[in-house]
C-alpha positions as CSV (number, residue, x, y, z in Angstrom):
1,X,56.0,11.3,-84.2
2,X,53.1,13.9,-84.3
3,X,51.3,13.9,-87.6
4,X,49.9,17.2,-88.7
5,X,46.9,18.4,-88.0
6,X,45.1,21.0,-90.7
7,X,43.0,23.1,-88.7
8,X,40.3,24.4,-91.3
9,X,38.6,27.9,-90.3
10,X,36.4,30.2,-92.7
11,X,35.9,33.4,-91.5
12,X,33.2,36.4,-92.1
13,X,33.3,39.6,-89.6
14,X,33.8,37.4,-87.1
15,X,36.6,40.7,-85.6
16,X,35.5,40.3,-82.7
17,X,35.8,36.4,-81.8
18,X,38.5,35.5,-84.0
19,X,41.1,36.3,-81.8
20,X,40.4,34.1,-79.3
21,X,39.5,31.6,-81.3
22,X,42.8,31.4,-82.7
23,X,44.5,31.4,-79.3
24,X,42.2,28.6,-78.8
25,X,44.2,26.5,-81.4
26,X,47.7,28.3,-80.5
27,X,47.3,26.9,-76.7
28,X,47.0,23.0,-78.0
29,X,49.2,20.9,-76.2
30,X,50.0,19.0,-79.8
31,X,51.4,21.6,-81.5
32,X,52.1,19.6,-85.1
33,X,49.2,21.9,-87.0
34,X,48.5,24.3,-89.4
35,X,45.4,26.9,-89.6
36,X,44.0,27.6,-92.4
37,X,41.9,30.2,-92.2
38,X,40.4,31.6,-95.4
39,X,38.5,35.1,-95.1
40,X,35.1,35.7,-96.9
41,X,35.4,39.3,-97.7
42,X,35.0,40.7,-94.1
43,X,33.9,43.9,-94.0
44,X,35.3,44.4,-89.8
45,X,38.7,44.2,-88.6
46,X,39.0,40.2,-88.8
47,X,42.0,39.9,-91.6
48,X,44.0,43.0,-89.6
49,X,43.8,40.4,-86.3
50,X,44.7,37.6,-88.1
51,X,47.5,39.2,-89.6
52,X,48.9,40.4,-86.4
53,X,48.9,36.6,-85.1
54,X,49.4,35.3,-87.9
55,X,53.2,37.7,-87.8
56,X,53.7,35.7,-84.1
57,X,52.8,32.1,-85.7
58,X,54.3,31.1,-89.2
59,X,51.6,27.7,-88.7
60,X,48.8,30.1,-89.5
61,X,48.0,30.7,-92.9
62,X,45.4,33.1,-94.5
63,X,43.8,33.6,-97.9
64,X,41.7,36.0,-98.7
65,X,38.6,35.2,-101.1
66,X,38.2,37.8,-104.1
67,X,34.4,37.8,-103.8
68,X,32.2,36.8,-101.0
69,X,31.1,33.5,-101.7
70,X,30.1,31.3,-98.3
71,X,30.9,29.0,-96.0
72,X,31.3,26.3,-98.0
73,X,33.3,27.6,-100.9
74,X,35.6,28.8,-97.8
75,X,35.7,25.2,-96.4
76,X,36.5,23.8,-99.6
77,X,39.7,26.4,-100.5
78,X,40.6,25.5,-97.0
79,X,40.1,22.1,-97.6
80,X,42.2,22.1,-101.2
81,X,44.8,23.8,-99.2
82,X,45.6,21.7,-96.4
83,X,48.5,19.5,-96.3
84,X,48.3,17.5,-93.0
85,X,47.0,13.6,-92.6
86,X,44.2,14.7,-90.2
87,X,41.6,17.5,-90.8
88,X,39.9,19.1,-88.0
89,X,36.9,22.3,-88.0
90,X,36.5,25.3,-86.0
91,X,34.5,28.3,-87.6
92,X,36.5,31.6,-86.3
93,X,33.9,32.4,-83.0
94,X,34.3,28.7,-81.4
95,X,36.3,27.8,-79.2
96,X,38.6,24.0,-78.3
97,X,40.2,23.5,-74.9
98,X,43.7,22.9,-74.6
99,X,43.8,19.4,-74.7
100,X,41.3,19.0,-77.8
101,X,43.4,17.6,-80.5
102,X,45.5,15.6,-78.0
103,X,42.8,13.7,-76.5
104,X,41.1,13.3,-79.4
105,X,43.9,12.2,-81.9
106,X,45.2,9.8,-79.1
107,X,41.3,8.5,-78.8
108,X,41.4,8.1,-82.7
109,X,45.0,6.3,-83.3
110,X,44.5,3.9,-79.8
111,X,41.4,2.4,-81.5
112,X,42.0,2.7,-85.1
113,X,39.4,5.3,-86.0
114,X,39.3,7.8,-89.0
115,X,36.8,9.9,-88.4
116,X,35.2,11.3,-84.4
117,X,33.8,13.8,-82.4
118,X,33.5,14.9,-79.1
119,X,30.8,16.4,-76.8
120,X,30.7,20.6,-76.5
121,X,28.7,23.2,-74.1
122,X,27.2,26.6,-75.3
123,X,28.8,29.6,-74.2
124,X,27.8,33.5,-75.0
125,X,29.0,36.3,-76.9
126,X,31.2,37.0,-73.7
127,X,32.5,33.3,-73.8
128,X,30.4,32.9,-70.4
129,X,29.4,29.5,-69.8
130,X,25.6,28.8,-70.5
131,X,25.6,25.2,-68.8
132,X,24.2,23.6,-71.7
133,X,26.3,20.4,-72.9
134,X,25.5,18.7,-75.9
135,X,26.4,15.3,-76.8
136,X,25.8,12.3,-79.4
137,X,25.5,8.9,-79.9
138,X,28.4,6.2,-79.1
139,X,28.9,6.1,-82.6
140,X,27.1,7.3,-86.4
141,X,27.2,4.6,-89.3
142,X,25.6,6.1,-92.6
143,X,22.1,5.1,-91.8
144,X,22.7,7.5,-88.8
145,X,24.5,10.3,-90.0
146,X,21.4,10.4,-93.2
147,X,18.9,10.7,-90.5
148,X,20.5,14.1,-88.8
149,X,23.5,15.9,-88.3
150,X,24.5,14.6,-84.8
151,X,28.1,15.8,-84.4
152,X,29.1,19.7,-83.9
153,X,31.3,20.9,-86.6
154,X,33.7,22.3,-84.1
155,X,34.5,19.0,-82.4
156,X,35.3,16.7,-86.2
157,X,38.3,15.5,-87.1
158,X,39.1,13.1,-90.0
159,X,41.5,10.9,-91.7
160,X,42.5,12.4,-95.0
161,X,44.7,9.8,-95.9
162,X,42.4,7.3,-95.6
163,X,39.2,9.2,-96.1
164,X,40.3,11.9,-98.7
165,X,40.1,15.8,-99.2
166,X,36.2,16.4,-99.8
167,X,34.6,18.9,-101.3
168,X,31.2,19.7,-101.9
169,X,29.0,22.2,-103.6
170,X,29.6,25.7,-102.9
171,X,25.8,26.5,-103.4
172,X,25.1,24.5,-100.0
173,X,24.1,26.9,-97.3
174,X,25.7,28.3,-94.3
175,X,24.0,26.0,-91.8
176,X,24.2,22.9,-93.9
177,X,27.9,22.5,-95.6
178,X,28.8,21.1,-92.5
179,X,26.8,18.2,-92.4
180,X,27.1,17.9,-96.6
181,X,30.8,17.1,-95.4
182,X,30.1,14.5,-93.1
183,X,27.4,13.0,-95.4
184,X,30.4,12.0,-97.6
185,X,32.8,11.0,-95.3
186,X,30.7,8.4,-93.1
187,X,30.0,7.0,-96.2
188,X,33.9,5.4,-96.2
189,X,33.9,5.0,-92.1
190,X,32.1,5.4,-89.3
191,X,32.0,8.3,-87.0
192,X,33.3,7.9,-83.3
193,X,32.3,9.6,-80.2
194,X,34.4,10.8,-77.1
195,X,32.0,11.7,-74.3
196,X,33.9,14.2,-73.1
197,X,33.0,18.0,-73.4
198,X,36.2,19.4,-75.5
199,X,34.6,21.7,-77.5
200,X,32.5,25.4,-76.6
201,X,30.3,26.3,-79.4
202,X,29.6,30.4,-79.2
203,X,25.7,31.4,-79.2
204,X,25.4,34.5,-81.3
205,X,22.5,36.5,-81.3
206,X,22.9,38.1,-85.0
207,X,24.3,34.5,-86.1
208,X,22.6,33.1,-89.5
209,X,22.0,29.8,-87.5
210,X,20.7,31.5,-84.7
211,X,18.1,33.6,-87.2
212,X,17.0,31.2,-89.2
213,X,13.1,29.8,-89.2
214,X,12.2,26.2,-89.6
215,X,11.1,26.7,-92.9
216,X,14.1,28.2,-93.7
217,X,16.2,25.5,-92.3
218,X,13.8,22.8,-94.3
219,X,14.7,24.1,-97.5
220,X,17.9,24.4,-96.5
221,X,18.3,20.1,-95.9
222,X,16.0,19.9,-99.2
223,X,18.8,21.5,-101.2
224,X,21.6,19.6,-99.6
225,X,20.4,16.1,-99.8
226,X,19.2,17.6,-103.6
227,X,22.8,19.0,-104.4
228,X,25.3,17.3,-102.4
229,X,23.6,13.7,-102.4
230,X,22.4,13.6,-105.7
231,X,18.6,12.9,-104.6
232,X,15.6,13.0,-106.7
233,X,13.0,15.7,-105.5
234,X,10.9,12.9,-103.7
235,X,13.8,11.7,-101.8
236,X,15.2,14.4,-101.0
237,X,11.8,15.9,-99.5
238,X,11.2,12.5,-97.4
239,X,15.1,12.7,-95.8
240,X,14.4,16.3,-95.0
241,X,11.0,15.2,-93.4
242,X,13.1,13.0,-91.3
243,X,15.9,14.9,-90.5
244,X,13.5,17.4,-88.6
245,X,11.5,14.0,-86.8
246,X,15.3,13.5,-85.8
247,X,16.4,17.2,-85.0
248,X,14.0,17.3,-82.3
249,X,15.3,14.0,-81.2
250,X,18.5,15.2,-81.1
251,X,17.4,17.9,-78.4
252,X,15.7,16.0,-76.2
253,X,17.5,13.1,-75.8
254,X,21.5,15.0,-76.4
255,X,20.8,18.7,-75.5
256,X,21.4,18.8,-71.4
257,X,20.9,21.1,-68.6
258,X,23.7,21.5,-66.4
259,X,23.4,22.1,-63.3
């Protein structure tokens, strides 16, 4: 028996994208899921194409936040609202290939994991390929996942039964809420990888992660580790130190070139 999959998806004028993105999750060959996609207050045409697939597809489920209020207050209503023993991501512009939760559920159950990830590639606005493939270590323990955020949010999925619904604080920007997630969760079991690509991660020019400077980013981690983690000021400044040291191991070592 298939045990249900809740597919968690904020959204922000992401009109454009969204459709596909959805599609993306309607064309999985395990079909035991639910998507919970929970609008930010768009301001484009996003809720008017959920709707119209959502009319098609009684497993996808919208709500509709009363005041814009980020990313991560939209993972966590999401998250609250989920009702399946696994929880996967996908923000509303990425995309998974067919086979994603398949593989990867099979990958998880086989071996007794509760919590993995997968290798993606970049594409463009126009979903074109831009032969970059990103990938991670064989596997992240705590120490690990506290040094940087290795795994792409669009490729996690974990074991709520075992592992819990988290939630984290809605202050916690755009770029980081992600990772303030995964901080939490790899502290009750390791993270797994699959090295196989099953996963395209959408490069936005006008995206916030795209925009943002270093410094920006920096005080970004400061805050989360501050926040989410608890950390005094001094410890939160050194793991932020680090987690850049480790960002730009991360792209040298699991950011490839293809060919």
């Amino acid at each position: 028996m298939e045990e249900k999959v809740s597919v968690i998806m904020p959204n922000y004028n992401c009109g454009s994208f969204i459709e596909e993105t959805i599609n993306s999750v309607i064309n999985q060959t395990y079909k035991n899921w639910e998507l919970l996609i929970v609008d930010d207050c768009s301001t484009d045409n996003s809720v008017e194409v959920i709707k119209k697939l959502q009319a098609a597809d009684e497993r996808i489920k919208l709500f509709i936040n009363e005041k814009n209020s980020g990313c991560a207050a939209a993972r966590n209503r999401a998250m609250r609202e989920a009702t399946g023993k696994w929880i996967a991501f996908l923000d509303s512009d990425d995309l998974w290939t067919p086979d994603k939760l398949e593989k990867q559920l099979n990958f998880m159950t086989e071996n007794g994991y509760k919590f993995s990830y997968t290798a993606y590639e970049h594409i463009d606005e126009n979903s074109t390929p831009m032969n970059i493939r990103v990938t991670g270590p064989g596997d992240l323990s705590k120490r690990k996942m506290f040094r940087y955020c290795y795994l792409g949010c669009l490729t996690a999925i974990y074991d709520t039964s075992e592992l819990g619904v988290v939630q984290i604080p809605d202050e916690i920007a755009n770029g980081e809420n992600d990772y303030a997630i995964w901080l939490k969760v790899v502290k009750k079991h390791k993270c797994y990888y699959i090295p196989e690509v099953l996963a395209k991660y959408r490069v936005r020019s006008n995206s916030l992660s795209h925009k943002s400077s270093k410094m920006k980013i920096a005080k970004n981690c400061y805050k989360l580790y501050k926040l989410s983690e608890g950390k005094n000021s001094v410890s939160a400044f050194f793991c932020t130190l680090r987690n850049l040291f480790y960002g730009f191991w991360k792209k040298t070592i699991y950011v490839r070139k293809i060919r």
